[in-house]
N, C-alpha and C positions, 0 to 999 in steps of 0.2 A: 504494500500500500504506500501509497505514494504521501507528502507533506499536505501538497493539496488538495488532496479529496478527503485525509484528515483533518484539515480545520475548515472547508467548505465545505458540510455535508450536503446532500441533495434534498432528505427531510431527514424528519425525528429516525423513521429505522435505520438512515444510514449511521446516523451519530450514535444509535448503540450498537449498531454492528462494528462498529470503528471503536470502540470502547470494547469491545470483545476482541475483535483482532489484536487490541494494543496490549489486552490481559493476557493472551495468548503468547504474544511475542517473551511476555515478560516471565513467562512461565517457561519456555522452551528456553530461554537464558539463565533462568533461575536452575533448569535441568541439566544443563550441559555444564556450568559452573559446579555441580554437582559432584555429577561424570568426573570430570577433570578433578576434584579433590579428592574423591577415592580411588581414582586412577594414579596418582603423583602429580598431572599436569600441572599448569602454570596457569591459575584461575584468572576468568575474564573480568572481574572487580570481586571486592572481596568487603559485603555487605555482612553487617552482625545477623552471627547465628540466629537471636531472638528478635529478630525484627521481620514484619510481615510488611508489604508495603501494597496499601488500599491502590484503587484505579486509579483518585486524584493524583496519588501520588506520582504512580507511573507518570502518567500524563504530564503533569508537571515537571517530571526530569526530564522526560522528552522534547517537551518545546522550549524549555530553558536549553539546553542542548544544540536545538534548531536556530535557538536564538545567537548563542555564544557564537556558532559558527555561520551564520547570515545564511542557513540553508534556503534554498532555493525549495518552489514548489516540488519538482521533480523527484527530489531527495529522497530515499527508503526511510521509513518512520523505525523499521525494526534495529538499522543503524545508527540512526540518533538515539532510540534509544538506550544502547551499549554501550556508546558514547558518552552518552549521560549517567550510565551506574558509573563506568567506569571515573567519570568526574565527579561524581558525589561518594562512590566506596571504588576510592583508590586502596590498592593493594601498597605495601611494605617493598620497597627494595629489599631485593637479596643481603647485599649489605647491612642495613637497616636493621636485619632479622639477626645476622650474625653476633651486630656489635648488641643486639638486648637478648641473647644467650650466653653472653661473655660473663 
């Protein structure tokens, strides 16, 4: 889905289906960050365990996201979204992790 067919919907069903795709997105990122942690991988943002995060919220890092980098209508919403955890739950440098195990 594109930027702007997310914030132009066409009527009310498109803006909840668009609020469902965006739950969506955030749950197959939330899965795969998953994946990657009981795998060893190198997580895609790195949000606290005990935090759940409502649709405003998604929504909100997303176009805060859109915003930071002046996206264009065209732009994938599921990439600014990523973009945006990964801006609001940045992960630790390597480094970072070593020197607070020392």
């Amino acid at each position: 889905m594109r930027l702007d067919s997310y914030r132009n919907p066409k009527n009310e069903n498109f803006r909840i289906f668009n609020h469902m795709y965006l739950d969506g997105v955030r749950g197959g990122l939330m899965a795969s960050n998953a994946w990657l942690k009981r795998h060893g991988g190198q997580l895609l943002f790195c949000m606290p365990d005990d935090l759940a995060l409502s649709s405003e919220q998604t929504e909100e890092i997303m176009l805060k996201s859109a915003d930071k980098r002046s996206a264009k209508g065209e732009m994938v919403i599921a990439l600014l979204l990523l973009w945006g955890m990964q801006d609001t739950y940045p992960c630790e440098k390597p480094a970072g992790e070593k020197t607070g195990n020392q």
